[in-house]
PyMOL CGO cylinders between C-alpha atoms (Angstrom):
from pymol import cmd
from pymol.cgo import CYLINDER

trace = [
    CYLINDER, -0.75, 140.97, -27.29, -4.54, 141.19, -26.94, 0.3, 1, 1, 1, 1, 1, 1,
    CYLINDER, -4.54, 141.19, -26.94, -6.79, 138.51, -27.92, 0.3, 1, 1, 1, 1, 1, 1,
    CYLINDER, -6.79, 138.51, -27.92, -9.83, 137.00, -26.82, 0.3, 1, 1, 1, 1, 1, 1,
    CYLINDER, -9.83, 137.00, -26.82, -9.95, 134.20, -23.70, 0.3, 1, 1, 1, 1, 1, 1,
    CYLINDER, -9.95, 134.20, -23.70, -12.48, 131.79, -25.20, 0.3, 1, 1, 1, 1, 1, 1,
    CYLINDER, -12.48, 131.79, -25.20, -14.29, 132.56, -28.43, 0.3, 1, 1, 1, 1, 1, 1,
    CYLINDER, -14.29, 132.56, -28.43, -17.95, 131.12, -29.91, 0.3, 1, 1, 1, 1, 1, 1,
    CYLINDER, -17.95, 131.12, -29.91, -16.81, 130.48, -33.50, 0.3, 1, 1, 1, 1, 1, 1,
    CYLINDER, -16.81, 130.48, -33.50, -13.14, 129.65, -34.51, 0.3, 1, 1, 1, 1, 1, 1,
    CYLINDER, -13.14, 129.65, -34.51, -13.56, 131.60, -37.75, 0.3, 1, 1, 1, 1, 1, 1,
    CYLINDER, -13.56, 131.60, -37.75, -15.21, 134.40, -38.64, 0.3, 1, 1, 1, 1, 1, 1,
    CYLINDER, -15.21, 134.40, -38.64, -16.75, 135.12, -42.46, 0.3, 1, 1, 1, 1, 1, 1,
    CYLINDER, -16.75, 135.12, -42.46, -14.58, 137.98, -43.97, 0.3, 1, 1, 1, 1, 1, 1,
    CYLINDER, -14.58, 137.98, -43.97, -17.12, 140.23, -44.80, 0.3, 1, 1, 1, 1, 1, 1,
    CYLINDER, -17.12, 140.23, -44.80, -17.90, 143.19, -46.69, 0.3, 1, 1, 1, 1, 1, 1,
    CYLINDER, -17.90, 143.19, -46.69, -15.20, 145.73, -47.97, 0.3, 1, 1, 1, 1, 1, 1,
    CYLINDER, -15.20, 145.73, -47.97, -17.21, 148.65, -48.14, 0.3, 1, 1, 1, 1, 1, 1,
    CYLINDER, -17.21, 148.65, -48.14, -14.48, 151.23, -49.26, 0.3, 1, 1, 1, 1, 1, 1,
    CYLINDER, -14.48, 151.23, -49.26, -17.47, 153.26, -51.35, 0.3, 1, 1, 1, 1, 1, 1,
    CYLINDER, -17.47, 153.26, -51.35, -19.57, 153.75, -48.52, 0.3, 1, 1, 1, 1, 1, 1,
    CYLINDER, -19.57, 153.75, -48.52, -18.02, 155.09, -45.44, 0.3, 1, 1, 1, 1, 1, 1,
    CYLINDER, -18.02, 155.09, -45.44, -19.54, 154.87, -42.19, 0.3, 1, 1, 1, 1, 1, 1,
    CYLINDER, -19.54, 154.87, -42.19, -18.71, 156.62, -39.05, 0.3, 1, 1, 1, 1, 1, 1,
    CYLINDER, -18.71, 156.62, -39.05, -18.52, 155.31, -35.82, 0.3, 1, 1, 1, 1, 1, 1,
    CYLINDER, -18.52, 155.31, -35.82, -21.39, 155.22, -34.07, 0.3, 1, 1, 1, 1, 1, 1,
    CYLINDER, -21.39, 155.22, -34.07, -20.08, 154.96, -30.67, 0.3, 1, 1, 1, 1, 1, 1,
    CYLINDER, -20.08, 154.96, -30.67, -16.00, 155.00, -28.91, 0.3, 1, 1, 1, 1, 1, 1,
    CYLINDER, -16.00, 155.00, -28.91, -15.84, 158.67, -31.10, 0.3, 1, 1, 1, 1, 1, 1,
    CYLINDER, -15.84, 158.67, -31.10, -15.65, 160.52, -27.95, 0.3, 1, 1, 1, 1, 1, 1,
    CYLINDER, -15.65, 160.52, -27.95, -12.51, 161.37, -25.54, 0.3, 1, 1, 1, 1, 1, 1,
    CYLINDER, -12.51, 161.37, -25.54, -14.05, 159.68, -22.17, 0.3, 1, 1, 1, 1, 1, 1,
    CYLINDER, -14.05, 159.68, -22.17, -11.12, 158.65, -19.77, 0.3, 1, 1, 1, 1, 1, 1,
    CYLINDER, -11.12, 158.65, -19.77, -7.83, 160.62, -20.93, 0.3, 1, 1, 1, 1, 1, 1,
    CYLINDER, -7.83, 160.62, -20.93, -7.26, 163.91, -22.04, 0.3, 1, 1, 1, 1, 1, 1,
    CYLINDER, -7.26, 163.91, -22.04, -6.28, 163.57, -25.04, 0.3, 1, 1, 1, 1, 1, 1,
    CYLINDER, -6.28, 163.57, -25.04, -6.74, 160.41, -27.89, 0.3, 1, 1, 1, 1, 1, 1,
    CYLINDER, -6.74, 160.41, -27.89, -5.87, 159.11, -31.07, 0.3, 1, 1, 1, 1, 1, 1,
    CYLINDER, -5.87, 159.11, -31.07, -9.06, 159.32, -33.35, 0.3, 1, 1, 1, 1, 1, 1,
    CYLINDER, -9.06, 159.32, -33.35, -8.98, 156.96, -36.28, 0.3, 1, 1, 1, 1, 1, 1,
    CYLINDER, -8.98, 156.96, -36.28, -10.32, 158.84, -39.67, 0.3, 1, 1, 1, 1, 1, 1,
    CYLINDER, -10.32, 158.84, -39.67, -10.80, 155.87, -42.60, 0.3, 1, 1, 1, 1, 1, 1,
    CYLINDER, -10.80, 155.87, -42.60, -11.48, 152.53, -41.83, 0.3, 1, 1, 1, 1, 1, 1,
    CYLINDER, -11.48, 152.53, -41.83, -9.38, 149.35, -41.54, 0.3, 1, 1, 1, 1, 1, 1,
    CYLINDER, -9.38, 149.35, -41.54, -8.79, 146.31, -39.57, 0.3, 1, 1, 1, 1, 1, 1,
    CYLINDER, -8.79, 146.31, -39.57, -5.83, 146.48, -36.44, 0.3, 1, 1, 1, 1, 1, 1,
    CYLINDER, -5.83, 146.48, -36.44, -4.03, 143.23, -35.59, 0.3, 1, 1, 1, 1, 1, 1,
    CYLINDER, -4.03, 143.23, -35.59, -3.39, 142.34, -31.61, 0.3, 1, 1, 1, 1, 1, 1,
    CYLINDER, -3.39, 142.34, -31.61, 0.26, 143.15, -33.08, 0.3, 1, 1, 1, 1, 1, 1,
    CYLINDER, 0.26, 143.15, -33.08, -0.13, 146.97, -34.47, 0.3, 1, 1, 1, 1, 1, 1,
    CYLINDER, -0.13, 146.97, -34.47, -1.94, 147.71, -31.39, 0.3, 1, 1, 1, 1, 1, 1,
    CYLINDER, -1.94, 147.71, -31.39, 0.41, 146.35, -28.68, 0.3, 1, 1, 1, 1, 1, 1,
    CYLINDER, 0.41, 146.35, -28.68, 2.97, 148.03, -31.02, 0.3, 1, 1, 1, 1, 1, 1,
    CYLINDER, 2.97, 148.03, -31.02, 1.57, 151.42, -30.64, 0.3, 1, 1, 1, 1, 1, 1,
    CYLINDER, 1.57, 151.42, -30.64, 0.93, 150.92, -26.91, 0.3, 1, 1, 1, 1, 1, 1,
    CYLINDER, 0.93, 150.92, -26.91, 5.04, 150.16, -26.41, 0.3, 1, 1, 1, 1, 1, 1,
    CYLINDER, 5.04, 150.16, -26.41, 5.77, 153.68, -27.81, 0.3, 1, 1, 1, 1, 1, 1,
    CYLINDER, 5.77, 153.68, -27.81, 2.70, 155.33, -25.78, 0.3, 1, 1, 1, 1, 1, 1,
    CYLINDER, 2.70, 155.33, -25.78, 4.21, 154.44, -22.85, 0.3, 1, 1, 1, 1, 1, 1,
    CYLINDER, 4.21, 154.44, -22.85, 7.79, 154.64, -23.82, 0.3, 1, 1, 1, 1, 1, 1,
    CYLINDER, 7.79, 154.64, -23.82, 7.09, 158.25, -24.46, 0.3, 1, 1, 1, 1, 1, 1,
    CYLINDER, 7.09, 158.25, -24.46, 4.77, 158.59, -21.58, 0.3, 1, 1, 1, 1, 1, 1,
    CYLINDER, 4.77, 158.59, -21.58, 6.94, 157.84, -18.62, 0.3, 1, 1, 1, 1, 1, 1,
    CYLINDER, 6.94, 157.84, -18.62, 6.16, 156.68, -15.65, 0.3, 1, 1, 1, 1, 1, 1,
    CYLINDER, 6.16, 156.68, -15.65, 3.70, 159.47, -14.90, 0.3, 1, 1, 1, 1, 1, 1,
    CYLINDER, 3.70, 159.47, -14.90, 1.31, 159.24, -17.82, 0.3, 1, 1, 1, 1, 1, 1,
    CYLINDER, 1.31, 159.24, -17.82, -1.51, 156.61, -17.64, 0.3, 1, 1, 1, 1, 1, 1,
    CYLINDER, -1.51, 156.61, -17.64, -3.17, 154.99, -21.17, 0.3, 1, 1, 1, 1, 1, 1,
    CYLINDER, -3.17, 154.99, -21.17, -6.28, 153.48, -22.25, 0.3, 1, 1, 1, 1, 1, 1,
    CYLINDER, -6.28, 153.48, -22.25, -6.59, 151.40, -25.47, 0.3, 1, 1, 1, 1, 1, 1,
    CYLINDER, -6.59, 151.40, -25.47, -10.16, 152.15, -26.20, 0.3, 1, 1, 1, 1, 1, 1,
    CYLINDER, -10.16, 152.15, -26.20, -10.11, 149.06, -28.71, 0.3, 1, 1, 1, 1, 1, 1,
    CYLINDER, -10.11, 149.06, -28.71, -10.27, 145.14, -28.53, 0.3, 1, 1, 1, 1, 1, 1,
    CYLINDER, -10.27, 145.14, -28.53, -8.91, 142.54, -31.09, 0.3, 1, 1, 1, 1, 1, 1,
    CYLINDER, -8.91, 142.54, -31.09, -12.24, 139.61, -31.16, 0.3, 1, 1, 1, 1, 1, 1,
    CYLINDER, -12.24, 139.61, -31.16, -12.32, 139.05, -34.57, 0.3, 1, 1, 1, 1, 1, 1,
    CYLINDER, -12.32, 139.05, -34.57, -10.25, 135.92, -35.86, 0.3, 1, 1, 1, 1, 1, 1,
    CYLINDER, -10.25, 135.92, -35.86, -8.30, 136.40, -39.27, 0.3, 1, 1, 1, 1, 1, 1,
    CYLINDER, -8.30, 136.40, -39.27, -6.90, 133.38, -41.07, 0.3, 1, 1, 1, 1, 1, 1,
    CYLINDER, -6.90, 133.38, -41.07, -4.13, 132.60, -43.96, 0.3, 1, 1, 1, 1, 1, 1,
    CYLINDER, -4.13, 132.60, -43.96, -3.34, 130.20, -45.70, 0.3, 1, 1, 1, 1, 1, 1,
    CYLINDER, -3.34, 130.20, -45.70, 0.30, 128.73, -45.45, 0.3, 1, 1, 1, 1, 1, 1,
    CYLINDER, 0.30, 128.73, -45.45, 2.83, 129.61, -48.37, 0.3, 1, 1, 1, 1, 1, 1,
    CYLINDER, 2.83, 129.61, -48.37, 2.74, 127.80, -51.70, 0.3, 1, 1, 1, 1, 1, 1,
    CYLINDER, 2.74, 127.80, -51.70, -0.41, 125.78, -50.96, 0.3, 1, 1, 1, 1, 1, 1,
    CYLINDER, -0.41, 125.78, -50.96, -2.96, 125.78, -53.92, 0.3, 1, 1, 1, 1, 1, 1,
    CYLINDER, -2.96, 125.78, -53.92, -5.94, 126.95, -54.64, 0.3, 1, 1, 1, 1, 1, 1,
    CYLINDER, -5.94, 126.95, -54.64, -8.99, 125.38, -52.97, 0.3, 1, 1, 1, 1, 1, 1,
    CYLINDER, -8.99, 125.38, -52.97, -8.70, 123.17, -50.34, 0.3, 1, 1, 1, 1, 1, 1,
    CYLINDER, -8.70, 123.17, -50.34, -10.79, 125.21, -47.33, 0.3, 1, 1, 1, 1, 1, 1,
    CYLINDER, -10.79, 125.21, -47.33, -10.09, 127.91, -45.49, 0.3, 1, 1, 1, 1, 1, 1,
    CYLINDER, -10.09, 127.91, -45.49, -6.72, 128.75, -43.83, 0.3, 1, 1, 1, 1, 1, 1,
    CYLINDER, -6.72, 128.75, -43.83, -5.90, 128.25, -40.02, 0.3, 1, 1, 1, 1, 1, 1,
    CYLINDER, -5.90, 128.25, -40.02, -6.47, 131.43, -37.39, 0.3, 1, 1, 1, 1, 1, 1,
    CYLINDER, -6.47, 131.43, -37.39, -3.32, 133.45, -37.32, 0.3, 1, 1, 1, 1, 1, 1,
    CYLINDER, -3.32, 133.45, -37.32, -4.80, 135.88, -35.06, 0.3, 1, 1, 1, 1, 1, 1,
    CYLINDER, -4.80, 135.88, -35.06, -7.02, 138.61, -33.97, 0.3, 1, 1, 1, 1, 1, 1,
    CYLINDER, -7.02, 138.61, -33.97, -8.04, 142.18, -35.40, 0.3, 1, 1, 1, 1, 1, 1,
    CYLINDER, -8.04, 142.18, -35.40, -10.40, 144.76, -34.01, 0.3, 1, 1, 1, 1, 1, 1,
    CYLINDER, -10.40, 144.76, -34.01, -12.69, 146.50, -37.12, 0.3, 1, 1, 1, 1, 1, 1,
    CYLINDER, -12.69, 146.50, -37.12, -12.11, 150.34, -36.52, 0.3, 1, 1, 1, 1, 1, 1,
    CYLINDER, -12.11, 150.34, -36.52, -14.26, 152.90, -37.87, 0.3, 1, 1, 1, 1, 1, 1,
    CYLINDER, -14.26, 152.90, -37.87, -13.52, 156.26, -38.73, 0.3, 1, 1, 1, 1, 1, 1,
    CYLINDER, -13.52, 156.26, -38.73, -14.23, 158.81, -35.68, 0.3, 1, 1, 1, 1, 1, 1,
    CYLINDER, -14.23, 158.81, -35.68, -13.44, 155.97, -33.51, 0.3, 1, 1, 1, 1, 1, 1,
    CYLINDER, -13.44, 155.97, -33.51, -11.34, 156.93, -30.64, 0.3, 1, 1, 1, 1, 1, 1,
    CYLINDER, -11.34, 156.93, -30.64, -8.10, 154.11, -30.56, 0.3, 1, 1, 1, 1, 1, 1,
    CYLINDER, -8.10, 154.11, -30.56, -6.02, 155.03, -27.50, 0.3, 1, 1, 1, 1, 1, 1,
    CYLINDER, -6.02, 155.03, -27.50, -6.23, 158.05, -24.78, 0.3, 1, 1, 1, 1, 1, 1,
    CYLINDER, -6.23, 158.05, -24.78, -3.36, 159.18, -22.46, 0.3, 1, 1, 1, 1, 1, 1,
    CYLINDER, -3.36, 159.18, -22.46, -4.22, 161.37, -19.35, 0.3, 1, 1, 1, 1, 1, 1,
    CYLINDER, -4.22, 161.37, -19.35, -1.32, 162.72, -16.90, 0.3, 1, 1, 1, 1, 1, 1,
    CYLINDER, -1.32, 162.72, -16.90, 1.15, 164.53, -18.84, 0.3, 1, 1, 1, 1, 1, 1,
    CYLINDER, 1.15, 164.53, -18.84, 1.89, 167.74, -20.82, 0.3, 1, 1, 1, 1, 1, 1,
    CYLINDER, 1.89, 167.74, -20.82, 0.41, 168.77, -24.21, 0.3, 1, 1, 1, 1, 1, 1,
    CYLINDER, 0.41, 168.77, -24.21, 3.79, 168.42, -26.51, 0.3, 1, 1, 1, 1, 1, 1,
    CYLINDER, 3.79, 168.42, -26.51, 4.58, 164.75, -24.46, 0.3, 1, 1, 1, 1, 1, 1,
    CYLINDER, 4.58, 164.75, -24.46, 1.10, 164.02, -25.69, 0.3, 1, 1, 1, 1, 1, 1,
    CYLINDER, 1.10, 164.02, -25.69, 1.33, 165.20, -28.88, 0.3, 1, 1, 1, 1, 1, 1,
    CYLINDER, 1.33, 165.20, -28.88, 4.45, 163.38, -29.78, 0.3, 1, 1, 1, 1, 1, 1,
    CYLINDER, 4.45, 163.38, -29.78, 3.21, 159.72, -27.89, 0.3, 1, 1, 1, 1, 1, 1,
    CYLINDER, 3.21, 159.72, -27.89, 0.28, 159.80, -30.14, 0.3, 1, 1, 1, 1, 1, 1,
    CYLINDER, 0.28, 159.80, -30.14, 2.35, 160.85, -33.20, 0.3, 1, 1, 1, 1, 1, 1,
    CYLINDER, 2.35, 160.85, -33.20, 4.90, 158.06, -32.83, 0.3, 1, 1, 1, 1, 1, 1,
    CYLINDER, 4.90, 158.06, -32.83, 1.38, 155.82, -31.96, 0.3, 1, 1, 1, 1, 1, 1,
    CYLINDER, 1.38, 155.82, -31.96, -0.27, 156.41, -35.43, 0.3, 1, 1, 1, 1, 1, 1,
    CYLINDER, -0.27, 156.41, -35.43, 3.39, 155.54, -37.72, 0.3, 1, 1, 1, 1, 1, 1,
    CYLINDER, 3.39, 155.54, -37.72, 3.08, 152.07, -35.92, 0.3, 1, 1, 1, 1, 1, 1,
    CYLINDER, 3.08, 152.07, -35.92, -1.17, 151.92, -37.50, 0.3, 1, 1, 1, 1, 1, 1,
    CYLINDER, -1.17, 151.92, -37.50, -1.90, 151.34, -40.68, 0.3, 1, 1, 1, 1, 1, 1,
    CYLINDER, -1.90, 151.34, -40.68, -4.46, 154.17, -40.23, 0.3, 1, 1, 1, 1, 1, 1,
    CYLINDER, -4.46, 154.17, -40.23, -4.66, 157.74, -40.96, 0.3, 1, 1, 1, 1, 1, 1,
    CYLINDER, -4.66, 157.74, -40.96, -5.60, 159.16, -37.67, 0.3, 1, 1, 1, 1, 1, 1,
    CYLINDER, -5.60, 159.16, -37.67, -5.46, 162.30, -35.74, 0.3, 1, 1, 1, 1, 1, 1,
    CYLINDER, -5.46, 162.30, -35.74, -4.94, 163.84, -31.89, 0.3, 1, 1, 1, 1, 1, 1,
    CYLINDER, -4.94, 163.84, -31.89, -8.18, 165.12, -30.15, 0.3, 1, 1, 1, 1, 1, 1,
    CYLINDER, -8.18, 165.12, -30.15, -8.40, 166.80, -26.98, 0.3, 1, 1, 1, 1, 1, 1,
    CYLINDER, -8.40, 166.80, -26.98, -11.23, 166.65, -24.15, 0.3, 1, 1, 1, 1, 1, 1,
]
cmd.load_cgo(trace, "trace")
């Protein structure tokens, strides 16, 4: 799974949900190495877990003569609490990482093999992401 090497700040504030204003990605919405990718259209936050899940079926599907390029990194620390602890009482420990994706944001890109093998890697990518997302070509 991905996550960071060393990181600044052990936890992270959570941050803003900001469900009623939607902003696009400003940058990663373009296909740049592949040619074809998996573009992300709402937002949400992608463990280390979803996205090495997705990356087993890419290449599953792929073969051995496709090539893949997660386009997305997991730096931002999410914590929980442990089960049937109380209220209060700080913050939980790190569990993990999660990358912040954006719609328009362009997740994973596969170069190397036909259009329906492509198709159907990608397809089988987005049921493992808790993301509505969509296929673009170059």
């Amino acid at each position: 799974m991905l996550f960071p090497k060393k990181v600044k700040f052990r936890k992270w504030q959570t941050g803003r949900s900001n469900k009623s204003k939607v902003h696009n990605a400003t940058r990663g919405g373009e296909v740049s190495f592949g040619s074809h990718g998996l573009k992300a259209l709402a937002t949400a936050r992608i463990k280390s877990n979803q996205i090495e899940a997705a990356r087993r079926v890419i290449s599953r599907t792929l073969g051995k003569t496709g090539k893949i390029w997660i386009r997305v990194f997991p730096d931002r620390p999410y914590t929980a609490k442990a089960a049937e602890v109380g209220m209060g009482k700080g913050k939980g420990d790190p569990q993990g990482y999660v990358v912040e994706v954006l719609p328009g944001r362009i997740m994973f890109e596969i170069d190397g093999v036909s259009e329906e093998v492509a198709k159907e890697a990608l397809r089988k990518a987005s049921a493992k992401l808790p993301i509505k997302s969509k296929m673009v070509t170059r």
